[in-house]
N, C-alpha and C positions, 0 to 999 in steps of 0.2 A: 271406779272400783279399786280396795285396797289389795293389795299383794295378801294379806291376811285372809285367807278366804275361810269362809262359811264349812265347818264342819272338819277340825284339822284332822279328823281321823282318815279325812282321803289324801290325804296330801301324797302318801305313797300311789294313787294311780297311776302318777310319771312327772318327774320334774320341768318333763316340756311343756307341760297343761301350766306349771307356774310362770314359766317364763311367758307364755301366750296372754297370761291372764294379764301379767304387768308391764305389757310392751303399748306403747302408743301407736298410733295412726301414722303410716309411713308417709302417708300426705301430711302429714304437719296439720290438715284443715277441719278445722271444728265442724265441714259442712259434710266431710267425707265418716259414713258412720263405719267402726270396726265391728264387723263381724268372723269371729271367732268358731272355726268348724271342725268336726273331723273327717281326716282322711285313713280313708282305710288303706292302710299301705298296700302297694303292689297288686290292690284288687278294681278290677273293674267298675265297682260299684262308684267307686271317685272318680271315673275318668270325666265327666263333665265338671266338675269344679276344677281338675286338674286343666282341662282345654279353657275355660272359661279365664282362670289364672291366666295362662301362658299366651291367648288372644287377644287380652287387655280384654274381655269382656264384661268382667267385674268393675273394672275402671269407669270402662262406658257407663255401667248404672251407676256410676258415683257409690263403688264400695272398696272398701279395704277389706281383704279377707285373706285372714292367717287360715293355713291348713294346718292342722294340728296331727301327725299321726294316734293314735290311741287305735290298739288293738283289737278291741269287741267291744260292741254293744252295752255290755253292763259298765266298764270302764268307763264309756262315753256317759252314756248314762250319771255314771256317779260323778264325773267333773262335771256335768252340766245342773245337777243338784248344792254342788259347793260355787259354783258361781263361776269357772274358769274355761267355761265353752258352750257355746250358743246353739250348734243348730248340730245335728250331727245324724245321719243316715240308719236307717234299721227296719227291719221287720217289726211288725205289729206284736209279737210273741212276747218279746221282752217288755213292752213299756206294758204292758196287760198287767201282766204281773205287776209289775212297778205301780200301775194306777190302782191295783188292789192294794198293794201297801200303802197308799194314800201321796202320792207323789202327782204333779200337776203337768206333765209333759204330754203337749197337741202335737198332731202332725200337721202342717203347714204346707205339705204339697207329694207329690208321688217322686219316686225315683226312678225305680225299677216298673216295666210294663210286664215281666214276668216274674216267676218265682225265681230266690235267686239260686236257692240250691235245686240241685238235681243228682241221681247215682250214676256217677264215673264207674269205668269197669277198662278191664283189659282188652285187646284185640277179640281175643275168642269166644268172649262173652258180648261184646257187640256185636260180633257178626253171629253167632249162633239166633239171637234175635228174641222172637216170643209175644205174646203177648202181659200185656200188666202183671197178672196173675203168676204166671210162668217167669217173667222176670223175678219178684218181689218174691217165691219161695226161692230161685237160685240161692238169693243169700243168705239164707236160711244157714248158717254153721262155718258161714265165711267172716273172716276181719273185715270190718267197714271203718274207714277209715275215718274220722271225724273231728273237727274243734275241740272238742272239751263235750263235757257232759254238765246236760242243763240249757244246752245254748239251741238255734234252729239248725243246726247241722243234725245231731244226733233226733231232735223232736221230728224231724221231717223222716229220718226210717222209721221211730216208734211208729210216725202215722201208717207209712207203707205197710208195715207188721198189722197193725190194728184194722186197716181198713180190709185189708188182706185176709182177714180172719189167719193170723197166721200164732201159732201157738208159742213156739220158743221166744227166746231174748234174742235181738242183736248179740254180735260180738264185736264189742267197738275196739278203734285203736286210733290212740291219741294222735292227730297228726296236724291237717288241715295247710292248703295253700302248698308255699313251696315244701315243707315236709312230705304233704302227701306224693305230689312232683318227686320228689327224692324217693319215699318209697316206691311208686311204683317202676321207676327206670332201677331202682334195683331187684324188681321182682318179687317183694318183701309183701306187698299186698295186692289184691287183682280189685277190691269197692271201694269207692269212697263217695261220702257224701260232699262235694263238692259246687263249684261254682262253674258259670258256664269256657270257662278263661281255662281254666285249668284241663277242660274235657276237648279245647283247642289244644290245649300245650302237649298230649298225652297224643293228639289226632297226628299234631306236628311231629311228634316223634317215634310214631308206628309204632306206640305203645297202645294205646286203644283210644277211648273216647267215649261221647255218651250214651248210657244206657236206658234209665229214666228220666226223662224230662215230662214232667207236669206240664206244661206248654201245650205238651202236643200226647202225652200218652194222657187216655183219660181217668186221670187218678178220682180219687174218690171227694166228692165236695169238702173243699177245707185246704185245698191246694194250691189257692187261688191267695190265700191267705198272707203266702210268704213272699209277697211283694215287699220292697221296700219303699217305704215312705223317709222324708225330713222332717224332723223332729224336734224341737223344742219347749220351754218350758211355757204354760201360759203366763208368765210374771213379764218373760223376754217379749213374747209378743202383744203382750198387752201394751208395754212399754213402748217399744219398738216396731211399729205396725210399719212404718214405711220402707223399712231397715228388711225388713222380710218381704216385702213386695218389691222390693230391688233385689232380691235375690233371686226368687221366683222367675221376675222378668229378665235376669237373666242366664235362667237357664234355661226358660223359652227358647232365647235366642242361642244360647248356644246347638240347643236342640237343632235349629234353622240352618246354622252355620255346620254340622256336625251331616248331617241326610242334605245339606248341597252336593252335589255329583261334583259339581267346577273345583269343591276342596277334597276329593279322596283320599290324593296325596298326602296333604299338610295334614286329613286325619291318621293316615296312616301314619305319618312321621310321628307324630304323639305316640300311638299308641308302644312302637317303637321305642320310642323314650322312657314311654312308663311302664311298661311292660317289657321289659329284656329277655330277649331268650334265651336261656342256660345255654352252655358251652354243648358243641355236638347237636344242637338243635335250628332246625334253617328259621332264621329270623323271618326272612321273608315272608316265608308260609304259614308261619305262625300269625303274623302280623295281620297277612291277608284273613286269615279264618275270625283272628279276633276284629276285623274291620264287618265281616259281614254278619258278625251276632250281636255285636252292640246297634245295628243297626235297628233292629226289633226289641233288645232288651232294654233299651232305656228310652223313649220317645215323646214323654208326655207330662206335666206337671197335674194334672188333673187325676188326682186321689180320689178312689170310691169308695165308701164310709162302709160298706157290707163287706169289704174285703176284710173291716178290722174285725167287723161281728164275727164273721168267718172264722177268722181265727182265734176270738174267743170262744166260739163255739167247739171247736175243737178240742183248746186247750181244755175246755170242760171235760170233755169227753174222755182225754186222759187222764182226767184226774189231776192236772197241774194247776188248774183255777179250780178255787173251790165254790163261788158264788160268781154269779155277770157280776160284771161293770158295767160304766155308763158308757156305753162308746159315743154319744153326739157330743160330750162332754170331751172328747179325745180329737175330737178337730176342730181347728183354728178356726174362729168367724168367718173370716175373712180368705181363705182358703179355696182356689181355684177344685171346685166338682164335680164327678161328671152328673 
């Protein structure tokens, strides 16, 4: 591939997406294929490509694999439209969209075994408790703290509101990850729609923790939706079928290597690594909380094709899709199913 990439009106996504795209194979070896990914910084959801990296287990399957950070979803998305990143992590919501604008990106395997967002709250709203119901009008006229708008952070309260029969608007507030972290140890916001990582860091710091989790409260069918899948274009894996089945396999394995008891430790050191605990907050305990969630949130490469329907059905239901898609059209052939 040329450094000139396909469609120069993305080129601002981020100049690291150019550097990615025109770096060679650190093995020098025509037999080792480059795959190009993203990582989502400081979130959970990369922790297995990040272990996978640092175990040599990418190596094992005979892969080169640059981590690319790139911010959201739609970013990744539009680098891997211009040709400058191959495979990259997400919820079903965005590429929906994207396949109604006529774009050609399959998923290729699962990530996430749960949804990935859920609503974070303060101390006193986790422990006051409730049921679903009871929950979801709490926020009824509070700041929820969110990504951006448009993205599955802010879609995932519309849903609450909606399924909720709940009449008002959110009130959103722009934050998401270590922002929202920062707002809420200053007191600034008590919801946020966040990730499971973040409702550890808020637990670690006797600031509160979570409050809705889809997982286990039972939200209204469409919930199930906000799993994340690996993503890619059909051009790439048409091309490149074995280059994705070495990646697959391993993250299998790292899966194996990740739920062995005999490595706790060496996962905990990662996680450690990759997730730093802000100043005033015990690492340890942090470390441990997020050791024993990823144990259930990420476990499985095997993707379930109803989960995408799901959330196209959903997105319908909001009114953000305006006609189906093909969702059998939306996974890989070749794609481990349950």
């Amino acid at each position: 591939m040329s450094c000139s990439m396909k469609g120069r009106s993305l080129l601002a996504v981020s100049s690291v997406l150019l550097l990615a795209a025109c770096g060679g194979s650190s093995d020098g070896g025509k037999d080792v294929p480059q795959l190009r990914m993203q990582l989502f910084p400081s979130n959970l959801v990369s922790f297995y490509p990040q272990v996978a990296d640092k175990e040599g287990i990418f190596k094992d399957n005979k892969l080169d694999v640059k981590l690319v950070p790139v911010a959201s979803s739609p970013q990744a998305l539009s680098a891997m439209l211009a040709g400058s990143l191959d495979l990259a992590p997400g919820t079903s919501d965005s590429f929906l969209l994207a396949k109604a604008k006529g774009t050609d990106a399959v998923a290729v395997a699962a990530n996430t075994a749960q949804p990935v967002f859920q609503i974070v709250a303060s101390s006193k709203y986790v422990a006051a408790g409730g049921d679903l119901q009871t929950k979801a009008e709490t926020l009824t006229g509070k700041p929820i703290a969110v990504y951006g708008r448009g993205g599955t952070s802010d879609r995932f309260v519309n849903f609450l509101f909606e399924s909720n029969k709940i009449a008002s608007q959110p009130d959103y507030v722009i934050a998401g990850a270590a922002k929202t972290t920062s707002a809420f140890l200053a007191d600034k916001v008590e919801f946020a729609s966040d990730t499971v990582q973040i409702a550890n860091l808020l637990e670690a710091a006797g600031k509160g923790g979570t409050y809705i989790n889809c997982a286990v409260d039972k939200c209204a069918p469409g919930s199930e939706g906000d799993k994340q899948l690996y993503w890619t274009t059909a051009e790439f894996a048409e091309k490149n079928p074995d280059t994705v089945k070495r990646f697959i396999a391993a993250m299998d394995e790292t899966n194996k290597w990740v739920h062995d008891p005999a490595n706790k430790d060496a996962v905990i050191a990662h996680l450690k690594e990759f997730f730093p605990a802000p100043g005033g907050i015990d690492g340890d305990k942090y470390a441990n909380l997020l050791y024993q969630s990823q144990l259930d949130f990420i476990n499985s490469t095997e993707l379930d094709p109803a989960a995408i329907k799901t959330s196209m059905n959903r997105l319908l239901e909001l009114g953000q899709l305006k006609k189906p898609v093909d969702v059998k059209s939306m996974v890989w052939s070749q794609a481990p199913v349950k």
